[in-house]
mmCIF file of the N, C-alpha and C atoms, coordinates in Angstrom:
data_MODEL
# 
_entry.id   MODEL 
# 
loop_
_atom_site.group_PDB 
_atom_site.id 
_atom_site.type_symbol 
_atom_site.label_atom_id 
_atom_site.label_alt_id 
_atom_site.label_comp_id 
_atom_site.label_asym_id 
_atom_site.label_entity_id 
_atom_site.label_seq_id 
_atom_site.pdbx_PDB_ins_code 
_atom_site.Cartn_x 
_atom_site.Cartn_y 
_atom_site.Cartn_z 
_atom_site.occupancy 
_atom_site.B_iso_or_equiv 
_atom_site.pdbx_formal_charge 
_atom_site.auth_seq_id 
_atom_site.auth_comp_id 
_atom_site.auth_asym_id 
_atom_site.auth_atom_id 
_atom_site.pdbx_PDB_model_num 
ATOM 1  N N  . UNK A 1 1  ? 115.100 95.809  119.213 1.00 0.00 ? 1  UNK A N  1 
ATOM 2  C CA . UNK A 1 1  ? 115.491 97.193  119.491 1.00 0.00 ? 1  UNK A CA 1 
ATOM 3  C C  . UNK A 1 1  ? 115.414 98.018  118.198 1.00 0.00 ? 1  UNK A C  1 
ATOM 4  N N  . UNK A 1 2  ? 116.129 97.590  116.767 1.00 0.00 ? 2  UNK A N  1 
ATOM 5  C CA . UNK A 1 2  ? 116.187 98.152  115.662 1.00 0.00 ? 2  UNK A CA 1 
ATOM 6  C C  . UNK A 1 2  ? 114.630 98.372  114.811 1.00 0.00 ? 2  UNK A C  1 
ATOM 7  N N  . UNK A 1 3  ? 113.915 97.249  115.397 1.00 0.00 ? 3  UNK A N  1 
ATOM 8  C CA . UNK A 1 3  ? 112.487 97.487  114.676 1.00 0.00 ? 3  UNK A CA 1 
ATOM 9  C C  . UNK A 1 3  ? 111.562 99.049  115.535 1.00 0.00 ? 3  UNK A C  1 
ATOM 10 N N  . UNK A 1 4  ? 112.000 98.162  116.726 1.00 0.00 ? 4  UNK A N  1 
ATOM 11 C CA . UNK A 1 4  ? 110.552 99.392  117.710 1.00 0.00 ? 4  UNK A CA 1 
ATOM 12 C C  . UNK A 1 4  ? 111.296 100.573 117.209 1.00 0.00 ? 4  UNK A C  1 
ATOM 13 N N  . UNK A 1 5  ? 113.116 101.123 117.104 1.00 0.00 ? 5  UNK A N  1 
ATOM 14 C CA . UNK A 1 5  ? 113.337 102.375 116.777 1.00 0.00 ? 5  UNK A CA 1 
ATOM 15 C C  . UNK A 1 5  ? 112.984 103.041 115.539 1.00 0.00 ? 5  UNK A C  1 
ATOM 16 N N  . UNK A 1 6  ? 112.864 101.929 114.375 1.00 0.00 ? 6  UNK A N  1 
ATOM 17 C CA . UNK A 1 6  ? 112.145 102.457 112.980 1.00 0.00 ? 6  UNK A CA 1 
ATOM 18 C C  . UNK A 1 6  ? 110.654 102.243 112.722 1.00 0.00 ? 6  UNK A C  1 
ATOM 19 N N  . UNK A 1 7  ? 110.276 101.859 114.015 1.00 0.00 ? 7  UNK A N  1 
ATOM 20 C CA . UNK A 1 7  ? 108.475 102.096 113.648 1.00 0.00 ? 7  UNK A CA 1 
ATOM 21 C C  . UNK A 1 7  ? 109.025 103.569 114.670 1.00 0.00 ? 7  UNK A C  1 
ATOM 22 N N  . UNK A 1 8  ? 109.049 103.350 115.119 1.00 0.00 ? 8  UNK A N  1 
ATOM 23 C CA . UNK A 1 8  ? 108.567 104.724 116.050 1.00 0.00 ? 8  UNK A CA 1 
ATOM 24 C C  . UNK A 1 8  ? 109.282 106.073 115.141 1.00 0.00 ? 8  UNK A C  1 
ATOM 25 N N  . UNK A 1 9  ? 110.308 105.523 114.519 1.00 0.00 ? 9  UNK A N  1 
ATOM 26 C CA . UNK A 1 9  ? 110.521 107.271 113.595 1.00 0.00 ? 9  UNK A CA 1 
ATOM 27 C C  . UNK A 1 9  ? 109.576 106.916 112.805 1.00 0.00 ? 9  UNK A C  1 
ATOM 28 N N  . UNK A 1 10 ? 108.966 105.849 112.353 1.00 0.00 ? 10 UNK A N  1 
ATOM 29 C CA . UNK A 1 10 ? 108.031 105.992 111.035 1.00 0.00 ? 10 UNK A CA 1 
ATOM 30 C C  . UNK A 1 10 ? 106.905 106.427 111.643 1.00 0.00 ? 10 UNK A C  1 
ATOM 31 N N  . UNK A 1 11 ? 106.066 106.016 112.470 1.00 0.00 ? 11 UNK A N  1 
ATOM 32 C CA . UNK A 1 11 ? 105.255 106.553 113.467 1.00 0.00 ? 11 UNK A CA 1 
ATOM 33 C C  . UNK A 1 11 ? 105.292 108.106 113.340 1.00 0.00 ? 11 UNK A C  1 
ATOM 34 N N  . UNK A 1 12 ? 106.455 108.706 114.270 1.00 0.00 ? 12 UNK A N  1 
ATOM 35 C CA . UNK A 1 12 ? 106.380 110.404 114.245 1.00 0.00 ? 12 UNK A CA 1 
ATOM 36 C C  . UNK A 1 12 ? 106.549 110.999 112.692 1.00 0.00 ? 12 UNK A C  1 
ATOM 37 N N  . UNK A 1 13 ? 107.668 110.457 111.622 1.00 0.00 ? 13 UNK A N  1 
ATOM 38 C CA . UNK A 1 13 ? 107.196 111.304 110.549 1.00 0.00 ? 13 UNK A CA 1 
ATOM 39 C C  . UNK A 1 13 ? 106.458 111.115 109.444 1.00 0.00 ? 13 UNK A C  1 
ATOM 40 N N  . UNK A 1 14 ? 105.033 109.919 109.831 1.00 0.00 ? 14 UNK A N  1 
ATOM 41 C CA . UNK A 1 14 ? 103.700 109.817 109.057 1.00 0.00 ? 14 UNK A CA 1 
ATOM 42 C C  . UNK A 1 14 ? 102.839 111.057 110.265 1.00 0.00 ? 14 UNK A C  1 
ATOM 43 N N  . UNK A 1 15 ? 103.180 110.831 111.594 1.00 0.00 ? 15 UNK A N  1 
ATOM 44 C CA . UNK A 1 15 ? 102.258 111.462 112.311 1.00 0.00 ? 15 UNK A CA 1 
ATOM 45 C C  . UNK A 1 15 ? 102.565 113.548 111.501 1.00 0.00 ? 15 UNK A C  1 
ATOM 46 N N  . UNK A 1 16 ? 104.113 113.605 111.629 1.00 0.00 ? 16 UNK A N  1 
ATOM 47 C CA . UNK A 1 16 ? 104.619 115.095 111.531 1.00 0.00 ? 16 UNK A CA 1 
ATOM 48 C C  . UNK A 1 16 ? 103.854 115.402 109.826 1.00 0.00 ? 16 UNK A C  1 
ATOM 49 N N  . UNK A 1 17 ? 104.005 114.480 108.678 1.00 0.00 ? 17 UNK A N  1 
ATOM 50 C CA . UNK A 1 17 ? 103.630 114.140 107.702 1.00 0.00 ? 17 UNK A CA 1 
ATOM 51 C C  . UNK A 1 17 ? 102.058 114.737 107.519 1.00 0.00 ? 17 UNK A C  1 
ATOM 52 N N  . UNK A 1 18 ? 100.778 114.660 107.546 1.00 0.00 ? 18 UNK A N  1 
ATOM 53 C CA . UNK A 1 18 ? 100.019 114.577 108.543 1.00 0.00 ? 18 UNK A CA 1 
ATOM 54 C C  . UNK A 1 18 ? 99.213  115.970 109.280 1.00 0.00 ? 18 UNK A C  1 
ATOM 55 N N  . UNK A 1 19 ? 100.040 116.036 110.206 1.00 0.00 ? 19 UNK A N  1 
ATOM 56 C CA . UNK A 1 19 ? 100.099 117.239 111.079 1.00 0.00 ? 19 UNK A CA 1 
ATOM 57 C C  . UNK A 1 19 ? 100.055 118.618 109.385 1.00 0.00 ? 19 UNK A C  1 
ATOM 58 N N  . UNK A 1 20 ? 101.557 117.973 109.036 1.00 0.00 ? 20 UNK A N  1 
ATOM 59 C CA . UNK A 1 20 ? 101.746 119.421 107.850 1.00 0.00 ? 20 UNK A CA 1 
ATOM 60 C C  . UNK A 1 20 ? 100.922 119.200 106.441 1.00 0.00 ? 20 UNK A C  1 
ATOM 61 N N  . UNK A 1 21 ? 100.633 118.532 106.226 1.00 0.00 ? 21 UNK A N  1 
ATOM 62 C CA . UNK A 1 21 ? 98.871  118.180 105.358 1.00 0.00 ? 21 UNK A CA 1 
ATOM 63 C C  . UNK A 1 21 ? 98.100  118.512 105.769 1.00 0.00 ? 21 UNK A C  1 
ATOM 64 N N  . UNK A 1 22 ? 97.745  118.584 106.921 1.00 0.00 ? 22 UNK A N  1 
ATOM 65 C CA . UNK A 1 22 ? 96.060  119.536 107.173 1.00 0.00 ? 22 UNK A CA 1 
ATOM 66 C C  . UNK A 1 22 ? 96.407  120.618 107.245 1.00 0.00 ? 22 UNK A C  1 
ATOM 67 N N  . UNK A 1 23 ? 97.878  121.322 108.005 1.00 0.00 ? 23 UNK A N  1 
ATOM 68 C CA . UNK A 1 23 ? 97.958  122.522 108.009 1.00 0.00 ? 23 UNK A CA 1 
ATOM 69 C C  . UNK A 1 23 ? 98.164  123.336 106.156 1.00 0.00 ? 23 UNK A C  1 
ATOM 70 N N  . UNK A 1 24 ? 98.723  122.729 105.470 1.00 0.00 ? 24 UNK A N  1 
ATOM 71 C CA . UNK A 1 24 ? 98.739  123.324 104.334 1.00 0.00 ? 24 UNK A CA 1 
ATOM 72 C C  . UNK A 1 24 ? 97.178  123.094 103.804 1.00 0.00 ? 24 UNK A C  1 
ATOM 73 N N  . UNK A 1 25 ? 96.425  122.173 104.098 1.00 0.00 ? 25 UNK A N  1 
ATOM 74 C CA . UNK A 1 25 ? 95.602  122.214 103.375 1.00 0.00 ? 25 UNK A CA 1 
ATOM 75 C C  . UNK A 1 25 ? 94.433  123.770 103.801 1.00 0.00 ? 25 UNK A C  1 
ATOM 76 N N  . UNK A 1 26 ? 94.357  123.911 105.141 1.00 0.00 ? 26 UNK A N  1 
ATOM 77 C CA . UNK A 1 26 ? 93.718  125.082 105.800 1.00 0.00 ? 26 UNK A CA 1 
ATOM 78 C C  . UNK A 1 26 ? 94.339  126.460 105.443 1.00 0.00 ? 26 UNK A C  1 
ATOM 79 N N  . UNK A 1 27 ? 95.400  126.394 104.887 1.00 0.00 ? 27 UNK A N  1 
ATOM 80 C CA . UNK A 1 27 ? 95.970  127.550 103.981 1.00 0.00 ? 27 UNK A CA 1 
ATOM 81 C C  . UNK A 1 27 ? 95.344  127.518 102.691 1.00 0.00 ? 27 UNK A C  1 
# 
């Protein structure tokens, strides 16, 4: 239970991570 819940936040904030790297980079 404790693993799948800390991949999956690591999951969304490499994915959110990511997301806000290309957007700054297109600025």
């Amino acid at each position: 239970m404790y693993c799948s819940v800390a991949s999956f936040i690591l999951i969304l904030m490499s994915k959110f991570y990511i997301t806000c790297h290309s957007n700054c980079k297109r600025l």
